[in-house]
C-alpha positions in Angstrom: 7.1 -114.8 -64.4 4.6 -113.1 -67.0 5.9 -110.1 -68.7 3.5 -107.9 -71.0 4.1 -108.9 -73.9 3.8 -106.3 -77.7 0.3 -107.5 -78.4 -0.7 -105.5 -74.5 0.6 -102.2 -75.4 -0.8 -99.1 -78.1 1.6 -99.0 -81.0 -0.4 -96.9 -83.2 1.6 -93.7 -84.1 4.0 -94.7 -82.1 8.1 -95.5 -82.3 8.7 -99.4 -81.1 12.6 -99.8 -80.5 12.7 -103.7 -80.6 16.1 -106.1 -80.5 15.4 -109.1 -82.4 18.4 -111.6 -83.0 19.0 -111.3 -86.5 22.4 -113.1 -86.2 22.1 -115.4 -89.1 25.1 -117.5 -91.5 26.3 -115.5 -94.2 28.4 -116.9 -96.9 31.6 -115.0 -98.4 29.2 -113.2 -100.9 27.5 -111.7 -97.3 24.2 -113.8 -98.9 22.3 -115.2 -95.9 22.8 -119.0 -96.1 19.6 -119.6 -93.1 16.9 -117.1 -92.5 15.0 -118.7 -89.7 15.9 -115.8 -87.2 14.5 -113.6 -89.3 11.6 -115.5 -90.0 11.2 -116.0 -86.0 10.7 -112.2 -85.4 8.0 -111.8 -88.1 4.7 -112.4 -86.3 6.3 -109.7 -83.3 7.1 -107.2 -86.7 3.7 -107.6 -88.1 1.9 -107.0 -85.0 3.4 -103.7 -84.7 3.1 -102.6 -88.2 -0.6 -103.8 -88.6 -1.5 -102.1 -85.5 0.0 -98.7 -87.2 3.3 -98.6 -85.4 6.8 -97.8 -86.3 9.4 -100.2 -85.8 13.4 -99.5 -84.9 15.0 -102.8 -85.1 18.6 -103.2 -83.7 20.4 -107.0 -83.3 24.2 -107.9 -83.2 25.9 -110.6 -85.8 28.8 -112.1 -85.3 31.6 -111.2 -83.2 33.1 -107.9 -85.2 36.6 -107.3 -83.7 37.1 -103.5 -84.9 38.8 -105.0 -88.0 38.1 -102.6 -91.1 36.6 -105.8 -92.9 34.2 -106.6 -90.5 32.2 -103.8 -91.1 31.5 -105.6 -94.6 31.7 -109.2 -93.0 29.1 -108.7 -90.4 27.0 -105.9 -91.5 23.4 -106.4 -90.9 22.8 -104.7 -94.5 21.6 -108.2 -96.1 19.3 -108.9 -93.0 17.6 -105.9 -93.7 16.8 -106.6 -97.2 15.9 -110.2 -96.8 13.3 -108.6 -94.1 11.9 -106.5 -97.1 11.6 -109.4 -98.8 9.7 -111.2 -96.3 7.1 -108.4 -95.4 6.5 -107.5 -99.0 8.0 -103.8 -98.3 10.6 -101.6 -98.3 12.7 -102.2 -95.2 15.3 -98.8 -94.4 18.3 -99.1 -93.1 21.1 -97.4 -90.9 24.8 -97.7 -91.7 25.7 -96.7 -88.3 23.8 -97.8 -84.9 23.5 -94.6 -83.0 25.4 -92.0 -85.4 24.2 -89.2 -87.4 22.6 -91.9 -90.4 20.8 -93.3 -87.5 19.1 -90.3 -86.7 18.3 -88.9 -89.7 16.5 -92.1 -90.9 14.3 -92.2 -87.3 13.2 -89.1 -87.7 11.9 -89.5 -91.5 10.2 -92.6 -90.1 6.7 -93.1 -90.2 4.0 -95.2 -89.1 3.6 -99.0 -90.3 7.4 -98.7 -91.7 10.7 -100.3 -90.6 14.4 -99.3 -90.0 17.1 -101.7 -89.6 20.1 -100.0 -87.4 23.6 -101.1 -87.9 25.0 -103.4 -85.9 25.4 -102.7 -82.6 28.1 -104.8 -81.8 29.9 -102.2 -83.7 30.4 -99.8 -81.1 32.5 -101.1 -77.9 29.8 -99.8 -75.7 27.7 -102.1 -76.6 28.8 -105.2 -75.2 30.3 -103.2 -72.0 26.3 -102.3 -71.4 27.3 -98.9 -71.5 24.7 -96.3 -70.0 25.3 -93.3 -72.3 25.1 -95.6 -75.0 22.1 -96.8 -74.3 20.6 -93.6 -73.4 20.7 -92.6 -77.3 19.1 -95.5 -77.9 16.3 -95.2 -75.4 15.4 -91.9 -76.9 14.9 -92.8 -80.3 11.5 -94.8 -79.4 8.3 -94.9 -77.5 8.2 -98.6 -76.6 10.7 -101.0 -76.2 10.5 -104.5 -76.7 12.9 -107.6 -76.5 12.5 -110.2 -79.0 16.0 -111.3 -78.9 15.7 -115.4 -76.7 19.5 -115.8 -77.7 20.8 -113.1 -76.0 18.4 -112.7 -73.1 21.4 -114.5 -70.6 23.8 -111.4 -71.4 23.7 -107.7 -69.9 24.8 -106.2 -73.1 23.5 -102.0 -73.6 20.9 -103.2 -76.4 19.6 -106.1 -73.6 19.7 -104.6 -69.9 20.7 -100.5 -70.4 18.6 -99.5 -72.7 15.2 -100.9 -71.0 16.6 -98.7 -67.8 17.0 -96.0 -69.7 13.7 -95.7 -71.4 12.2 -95.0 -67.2 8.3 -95.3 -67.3 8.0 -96.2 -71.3 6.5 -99.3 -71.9 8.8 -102.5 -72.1 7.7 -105.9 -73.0 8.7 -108.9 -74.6 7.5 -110.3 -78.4 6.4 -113.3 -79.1 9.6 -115.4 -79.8 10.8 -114.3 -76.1 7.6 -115.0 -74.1 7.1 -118.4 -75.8 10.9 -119.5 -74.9 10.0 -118.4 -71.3 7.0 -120.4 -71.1 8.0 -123.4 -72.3 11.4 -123.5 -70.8 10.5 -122.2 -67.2 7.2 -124.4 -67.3 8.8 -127.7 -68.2 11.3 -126.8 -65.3 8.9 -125.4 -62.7 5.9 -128.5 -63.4 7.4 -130.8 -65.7 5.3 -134.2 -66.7 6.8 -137.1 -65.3 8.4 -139.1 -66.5 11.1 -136.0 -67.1 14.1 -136.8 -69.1 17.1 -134.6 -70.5 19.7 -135.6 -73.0 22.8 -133.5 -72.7 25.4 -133.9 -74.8 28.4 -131.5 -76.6 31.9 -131.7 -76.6 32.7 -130.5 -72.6 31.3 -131.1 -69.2 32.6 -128.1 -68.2 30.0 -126.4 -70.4 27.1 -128.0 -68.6 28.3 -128.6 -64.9 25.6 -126.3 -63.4 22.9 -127.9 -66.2 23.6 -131.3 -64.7 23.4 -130.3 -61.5 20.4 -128.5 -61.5 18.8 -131.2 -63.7 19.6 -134.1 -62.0 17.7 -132.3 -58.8 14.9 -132.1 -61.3 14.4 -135.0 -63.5 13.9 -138.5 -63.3 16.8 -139.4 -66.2 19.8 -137.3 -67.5 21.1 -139.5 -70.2 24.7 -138.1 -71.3 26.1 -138.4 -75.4 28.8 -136.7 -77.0 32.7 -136.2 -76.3 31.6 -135.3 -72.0 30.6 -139.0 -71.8 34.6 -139.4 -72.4 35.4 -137.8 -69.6 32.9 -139.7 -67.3 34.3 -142.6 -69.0 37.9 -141.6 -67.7 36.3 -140.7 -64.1 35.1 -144.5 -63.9 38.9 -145.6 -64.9 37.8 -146.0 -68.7 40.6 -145.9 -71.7 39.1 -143.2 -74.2 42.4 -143.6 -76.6 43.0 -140.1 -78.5 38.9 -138.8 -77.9 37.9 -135.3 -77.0 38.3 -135.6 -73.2 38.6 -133.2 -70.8 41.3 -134.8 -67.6 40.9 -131.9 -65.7 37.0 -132.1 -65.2 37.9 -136.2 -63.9 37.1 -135.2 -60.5 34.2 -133.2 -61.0 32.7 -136.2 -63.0 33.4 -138.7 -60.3 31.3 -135.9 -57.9 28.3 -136.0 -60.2 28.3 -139.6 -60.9 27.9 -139.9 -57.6 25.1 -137.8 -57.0 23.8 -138.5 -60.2 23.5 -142.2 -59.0 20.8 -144.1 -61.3 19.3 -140.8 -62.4 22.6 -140.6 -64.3 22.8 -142.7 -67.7 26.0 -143.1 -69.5 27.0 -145.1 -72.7 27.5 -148.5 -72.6 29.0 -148.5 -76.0 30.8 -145.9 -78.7 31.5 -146.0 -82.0 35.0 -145.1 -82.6 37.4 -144.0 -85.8 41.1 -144.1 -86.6 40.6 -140.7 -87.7 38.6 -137.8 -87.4 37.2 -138.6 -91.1 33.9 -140.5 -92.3 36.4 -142.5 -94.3 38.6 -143.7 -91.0 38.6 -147.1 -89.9 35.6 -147.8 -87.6 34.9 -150.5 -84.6 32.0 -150.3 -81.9 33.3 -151.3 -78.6 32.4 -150.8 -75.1 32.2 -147.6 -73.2 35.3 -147.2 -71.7 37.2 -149.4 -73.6 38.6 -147.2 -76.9 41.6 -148.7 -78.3 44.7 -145.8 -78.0 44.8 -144.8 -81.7 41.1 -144.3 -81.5 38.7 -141.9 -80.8 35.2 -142.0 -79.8 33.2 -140.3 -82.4 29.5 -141.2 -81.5 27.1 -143.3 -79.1 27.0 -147.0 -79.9 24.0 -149.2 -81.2 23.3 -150.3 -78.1 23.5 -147.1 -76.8 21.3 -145.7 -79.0 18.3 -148.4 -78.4 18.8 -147.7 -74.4 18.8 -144.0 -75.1 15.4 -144.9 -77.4 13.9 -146.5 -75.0 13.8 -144.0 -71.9 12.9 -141.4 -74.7 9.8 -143.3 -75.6 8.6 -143.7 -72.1 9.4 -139.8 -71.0 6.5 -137.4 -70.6 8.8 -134.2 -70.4 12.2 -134.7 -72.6 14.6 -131.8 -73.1 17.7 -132.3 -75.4 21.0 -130.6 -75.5 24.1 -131.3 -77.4 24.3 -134.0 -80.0 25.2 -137.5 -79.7 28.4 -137.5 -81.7 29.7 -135.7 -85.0 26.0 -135.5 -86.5 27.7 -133.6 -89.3 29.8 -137.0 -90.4 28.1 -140.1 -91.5 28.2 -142.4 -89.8 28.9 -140.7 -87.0 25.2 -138.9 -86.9 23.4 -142.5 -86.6 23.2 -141.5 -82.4 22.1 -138.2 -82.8 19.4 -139.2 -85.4 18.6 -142.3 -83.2 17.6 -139.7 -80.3 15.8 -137.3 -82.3 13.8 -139.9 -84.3 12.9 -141.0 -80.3 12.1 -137.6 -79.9 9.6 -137.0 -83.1 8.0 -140.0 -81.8 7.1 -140.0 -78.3 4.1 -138.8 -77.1 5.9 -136.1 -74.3 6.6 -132.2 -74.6 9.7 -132.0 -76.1 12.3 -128.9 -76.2 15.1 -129.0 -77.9 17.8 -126.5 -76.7 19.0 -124.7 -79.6 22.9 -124.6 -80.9 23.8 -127.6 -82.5 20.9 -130.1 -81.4 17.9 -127.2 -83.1 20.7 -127.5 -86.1 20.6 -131.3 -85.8 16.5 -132.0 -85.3 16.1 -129.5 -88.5 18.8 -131.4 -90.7 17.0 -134.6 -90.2 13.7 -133.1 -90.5 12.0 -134.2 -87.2 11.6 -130.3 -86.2 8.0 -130.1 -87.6 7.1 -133.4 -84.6 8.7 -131.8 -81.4 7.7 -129.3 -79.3 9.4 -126.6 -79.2 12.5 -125.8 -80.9 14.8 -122.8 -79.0 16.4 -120.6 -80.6 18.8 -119.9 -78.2 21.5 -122.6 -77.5 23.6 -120.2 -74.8 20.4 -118.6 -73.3 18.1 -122.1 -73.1 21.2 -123.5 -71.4 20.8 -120.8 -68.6 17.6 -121.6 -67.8 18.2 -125.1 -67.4 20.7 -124.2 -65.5 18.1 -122.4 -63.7 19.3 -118.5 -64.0 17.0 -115.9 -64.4 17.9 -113.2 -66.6 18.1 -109.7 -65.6 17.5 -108.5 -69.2 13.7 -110.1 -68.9 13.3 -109.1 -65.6 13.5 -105.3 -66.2 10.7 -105.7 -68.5 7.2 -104.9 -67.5 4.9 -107.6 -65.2 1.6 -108.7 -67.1 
């Protein structure tokens, strides 16, 4: 599925309306506490301001309810300045998305500058992919081009509508977006065997179609976090007071059987009193969690089985963390895996949310792969969606 990508098309004099995900942390002072989104779109920005183009950016942060506050809490304001920073230059922006501001500041725009629209999420249109909406957005621009990985699984306006509306204009995917394609759908479509995936995360729920498809795919799923409670349960297990979801019992008990050996669970967890690093704490055996306890990570033995299948994978994909990876102790699994990880000798993706947050914090990020930067969207194409938002975009 090769797309044309920014680099194929003439930018020079021309208006590039480009979504980049520019949802980043912000602190109470609205000071951005992780810039590595930003930092993501910059080789797609260069290439169309050293190639003499304009660039419109537009992205979403947060999840603005209307409230008069949020349009201080989750204004993309800071993102805009922190890109200034990082191209050296004087980055414009838009304090409203499609309004009269808007406007103005696209028509005063002129080649090799950039303009930062509001946040789009602050019109309701927006995330109901609404075509008159998008229509406004179309026509500001020449060229559009999605740079946005985490939101490629959504139809929002800014994703799916607006590419429609722009008709025979040019639309192609940066960098950030064609490189998350290729390495996701490639280690799907031909992985190297041995293939191995490590799911883990609080719900099974959240990755019932991931398993699925995975476990028609690879040669190992291993399973960590709070879901391995639940498979515990489905194999008549006590899990005491851990994260567990009873309803999902029955659907574990289908997967376990088709997951047959493919399917690697815990043999051990390392449980607290509390949800505090300072709780009591016992290792026992999987399935075997005293009642005022809860499972908080993967055991040591775990952990070295876990390290083991890693080391001998060719293809290893990771999702989900281990255990509470923000607790010590209760980040010795997840650290165990990603250290297994940084060291094998496979292609390794790690599925962005909270594992990319976990392989940075322990600084094994620079020895994988491929780190996504989309923890919903990588999911989907594990999951083995394709997404109608990349689709639109032109064929190579």
């Amino acid at each position: 599925m090769a797309k044309k990508t920014i680099q194929d098309v003439d930018v020079r004099n021309k208006k590039v309306l480009m979504r980049v995900d520019f949802n980043v942390p912000l602190d109470d002072q609205q000071s951005i506490t992780d810039d590595t989104r930003i930092r993501m779109a910059l080789p797609s920005i260069q290439s169309v301001l050293e190639r003499g183009g304009a660039l419109i950016l537009m992205s979403h942060l947060g999840r603005p309810k209307g409230a008069p506050s949020d349009a201080t809490k989750f204004s993309l304001r800071p993102t805009a300045e922190r890109l200034g920073e990082l191209l050296g230059q004087q980055v414009a922006f838009a304090t409203d998305t499609i309004g009269p501001d808007a406007q103005a500041k696209v028509q005063q725009l002129t080649s090799g500058n950039v303009l930062v629209l509001e946040n789009v999420r602050f019109d309701p249109r927006e995330q109901k992919g609404d075509a008159a909406f998008a229509q406004v957005l179309a026509d500001m621009a020449d060229i559009y081009c999605n740079d946005a990985f985490g939101t490629c699984h959504r139809e929002d306006a800014s994703m799916y509508a607006v590419p429609k509306a722009m008709g025979s204009k040019p639309k192609v995917v940066g960098f950030l977006v064609a490189k998350e394609i290729e390495y996701l759908s490639d280690a799907i479509a031909q992985p190297q065997r041995p293939f191995v995936a490590i799911l883990g995360g609080a719900k099974v729920s959240d990755k019932i179609k991931v398993i699925k498809n995975l476990l028609g795919i690879c040669d190992k799923v291993l399973i960590g976090g709070a879901m391995a409670y639940t498979f515990s349960l489905a194999q008549g297990g006590k899990v005491g007071k851990s994260l567990v979801e009873p309803d999902k019992v029955e659907l574990a008990k289908e997967l376990l059987q088709a997951g047959g050996q493919k399917l690697v669970l815990p043999v051990d967890t390392h449980c607290g009193d509390a949800f505090d690093a300072n709780c009591q704490k016992k290792v026992v055996a999987a399935g075997q969690i005293p009642d005022d306890y809860q499972g908080l990570d993967i055991g040591p033995e775990t952990a070295r089985a876990f390290t083991s299948i890693v080391l001998g994978a060719k293809t290893i994909v990771w999702n989900g963390p281990m255990g509470v990876f923000e607790m010590p102790p209760f980040d010795a699994g997840t650290r165990a895996v990603a250290e297994a990880i940084a060291k094998s000798d496979g292609m390794s993706i790690i599925g962005g949310g909270d594992s990319a947050a976990a392989i940075q914090q322990m600084g094994f990020a620079q020895q994988v792969s491929h780190v996504s930067t989309g923890g919903g969207a990588s999911l989907s194409m594990l999951e083995g969606q394709k997404f109608a938002s990349v689709e639109i975009l032109d064929e190579a």
